[in-house]
DOFI-20140 format. One record per residue: residue number from 1; residue in one letter; x, y, z of N, C-alpha, C, CB in turn. Coordinates in pm, whole numbers, plus 32768, in hexadecimal, padded with zeros to 4 digits. Glycine has a CB too. Layout:
! DOFI-20140
R    nr   rest     nu     nv     nw    cau    cav    caw     cu     cv     cw    cbu    cbv    cbw
R   NUM      a      X      Y      Z      X      Y      Z      X      Y      Z      X      Y      Z
...
! end
This chain:
! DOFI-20140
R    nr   rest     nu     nv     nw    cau    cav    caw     cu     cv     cw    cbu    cbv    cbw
R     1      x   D308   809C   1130   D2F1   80E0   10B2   D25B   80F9   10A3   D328   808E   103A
R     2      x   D242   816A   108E   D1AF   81A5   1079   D1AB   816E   0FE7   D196   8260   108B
R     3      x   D0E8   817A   1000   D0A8   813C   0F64   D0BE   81E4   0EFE   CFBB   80F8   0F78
R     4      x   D0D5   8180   0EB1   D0D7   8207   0DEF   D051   8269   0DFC   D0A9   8188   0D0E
R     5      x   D007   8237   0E26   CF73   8254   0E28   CFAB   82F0   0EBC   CEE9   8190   0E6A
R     6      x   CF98   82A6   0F4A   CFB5   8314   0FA3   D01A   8389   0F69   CFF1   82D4   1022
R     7      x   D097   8352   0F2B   D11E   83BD   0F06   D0E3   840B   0E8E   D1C4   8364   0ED0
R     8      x   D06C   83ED   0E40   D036   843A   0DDA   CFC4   8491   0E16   D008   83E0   0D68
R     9      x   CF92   8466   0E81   CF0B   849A   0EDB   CF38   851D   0EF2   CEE3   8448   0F78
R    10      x   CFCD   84ED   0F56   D01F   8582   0F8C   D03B   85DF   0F2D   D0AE   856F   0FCC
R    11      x   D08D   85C8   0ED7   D08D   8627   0E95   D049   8671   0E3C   D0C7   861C   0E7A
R    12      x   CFDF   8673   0E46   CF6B   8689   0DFD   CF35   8719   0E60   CEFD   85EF   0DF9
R    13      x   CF42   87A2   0E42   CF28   880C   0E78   CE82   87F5   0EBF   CF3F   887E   0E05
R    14      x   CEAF   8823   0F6F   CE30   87D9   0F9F   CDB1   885F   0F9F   CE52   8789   1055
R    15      x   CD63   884A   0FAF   CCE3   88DE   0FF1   CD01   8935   102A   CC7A   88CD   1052
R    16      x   CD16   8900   1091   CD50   8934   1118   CE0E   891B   113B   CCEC   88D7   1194
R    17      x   CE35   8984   1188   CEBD   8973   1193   CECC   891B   1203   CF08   89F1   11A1
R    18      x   CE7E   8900   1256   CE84   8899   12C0   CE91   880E   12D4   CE37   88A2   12EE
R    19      x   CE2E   8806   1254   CE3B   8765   11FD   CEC5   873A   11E5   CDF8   8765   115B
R    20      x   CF29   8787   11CF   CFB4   875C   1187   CFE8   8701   120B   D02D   87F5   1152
R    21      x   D01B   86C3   11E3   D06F   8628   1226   D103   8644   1225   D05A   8587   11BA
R    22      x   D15E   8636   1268   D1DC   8637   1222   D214   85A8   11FC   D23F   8681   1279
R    23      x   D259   8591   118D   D29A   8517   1181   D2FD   84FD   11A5   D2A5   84F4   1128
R    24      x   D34E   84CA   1175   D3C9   84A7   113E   D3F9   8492   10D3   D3E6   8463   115E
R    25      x   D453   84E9   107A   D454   84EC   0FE7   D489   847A   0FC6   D499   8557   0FA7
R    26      x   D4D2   83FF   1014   D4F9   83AA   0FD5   D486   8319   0FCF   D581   839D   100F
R    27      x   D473   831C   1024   D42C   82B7   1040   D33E   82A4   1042   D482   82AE   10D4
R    28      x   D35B   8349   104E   D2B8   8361   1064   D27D   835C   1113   D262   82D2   1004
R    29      x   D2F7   8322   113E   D28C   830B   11E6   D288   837B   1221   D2C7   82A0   126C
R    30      x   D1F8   8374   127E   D1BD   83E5   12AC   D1E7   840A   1347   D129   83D1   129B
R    31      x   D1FD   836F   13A4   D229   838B   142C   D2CE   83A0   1424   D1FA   830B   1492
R    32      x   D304   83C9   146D   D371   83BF   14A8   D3C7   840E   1452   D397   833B   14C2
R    33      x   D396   849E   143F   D3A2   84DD   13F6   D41B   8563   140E   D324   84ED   13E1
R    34      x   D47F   8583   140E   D4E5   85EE   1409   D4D2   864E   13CE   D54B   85D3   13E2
R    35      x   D48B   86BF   140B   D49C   8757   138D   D509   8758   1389   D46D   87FB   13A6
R    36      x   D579   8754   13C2   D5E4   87AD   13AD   D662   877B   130C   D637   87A5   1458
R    37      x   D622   86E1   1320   D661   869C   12B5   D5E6   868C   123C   D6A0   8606   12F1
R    38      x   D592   8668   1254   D4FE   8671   121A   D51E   85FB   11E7   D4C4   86EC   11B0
R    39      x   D555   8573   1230   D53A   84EA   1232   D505   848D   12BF   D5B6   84B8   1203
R    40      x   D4E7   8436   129A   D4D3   83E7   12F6   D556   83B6   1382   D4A6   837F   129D
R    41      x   D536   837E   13CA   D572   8368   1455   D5A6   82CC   13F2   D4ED   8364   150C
R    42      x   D572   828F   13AA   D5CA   8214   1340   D623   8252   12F5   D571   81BC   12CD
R    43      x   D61B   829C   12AA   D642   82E3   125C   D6DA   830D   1286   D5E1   8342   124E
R    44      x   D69D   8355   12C9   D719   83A3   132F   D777   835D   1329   D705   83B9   13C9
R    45      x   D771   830C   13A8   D7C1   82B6   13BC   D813   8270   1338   D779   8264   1405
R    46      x   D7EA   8222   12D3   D813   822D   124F   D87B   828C   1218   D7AD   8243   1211
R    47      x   D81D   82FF   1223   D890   834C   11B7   D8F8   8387   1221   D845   83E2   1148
R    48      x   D8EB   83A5   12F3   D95C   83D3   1339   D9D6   833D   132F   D91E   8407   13EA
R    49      x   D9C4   82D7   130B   DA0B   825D   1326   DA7C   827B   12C4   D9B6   81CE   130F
R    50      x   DA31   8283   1220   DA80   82BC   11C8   DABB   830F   11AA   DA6C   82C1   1195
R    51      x   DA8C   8384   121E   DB01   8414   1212   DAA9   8444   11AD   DBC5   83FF   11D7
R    52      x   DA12   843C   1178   D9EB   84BC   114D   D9A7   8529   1163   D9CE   84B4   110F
R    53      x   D9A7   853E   11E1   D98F   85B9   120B   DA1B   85E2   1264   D8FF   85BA   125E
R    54      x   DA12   864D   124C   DA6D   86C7   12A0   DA58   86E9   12FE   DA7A   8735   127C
R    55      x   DABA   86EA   133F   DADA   8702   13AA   DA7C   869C   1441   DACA   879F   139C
R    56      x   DA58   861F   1406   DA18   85BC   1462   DA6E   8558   1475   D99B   8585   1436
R    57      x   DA8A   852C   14E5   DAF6   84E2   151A   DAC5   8470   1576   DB54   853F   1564
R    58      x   DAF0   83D3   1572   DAD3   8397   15D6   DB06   83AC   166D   DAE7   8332   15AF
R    59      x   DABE   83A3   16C7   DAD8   83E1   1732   DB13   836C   17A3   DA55   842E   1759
R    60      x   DB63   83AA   17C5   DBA0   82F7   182A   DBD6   8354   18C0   DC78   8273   17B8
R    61      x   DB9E   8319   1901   DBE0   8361   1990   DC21   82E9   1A0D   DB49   83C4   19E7
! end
């Protein structure tokens, strides 16, 4: 879990467009990051376990 301080830093419109970080809207963390879900690689896992994302499936071969 990111500090209140960093998750208020980010969203705070930066100078430059380069500066921007991506998060994770649930949690704030900056590594291990998924555009496609726009959560974290913790996260993820979390909400694919619970069936809330679509169309993501555990994979067993």
């Amino acid at each position: 879990m990111a500090k209140t301080s960093v998750i208020a830093r980010s969203k705070k419109k930066m100078k430059f467009s380069t500066r921007q970080k991506n998060r994770c809207f649930r949690c704030g963390r900056g590594n291990g990051f998924m555009r496609d879900f726009g959560v974290c690689r913790i996260c993820f896992r979390e909400l694919a376990n619970e069936g809330m994302l679509p169309g993501v499936r555990k994979s067993s071969w």
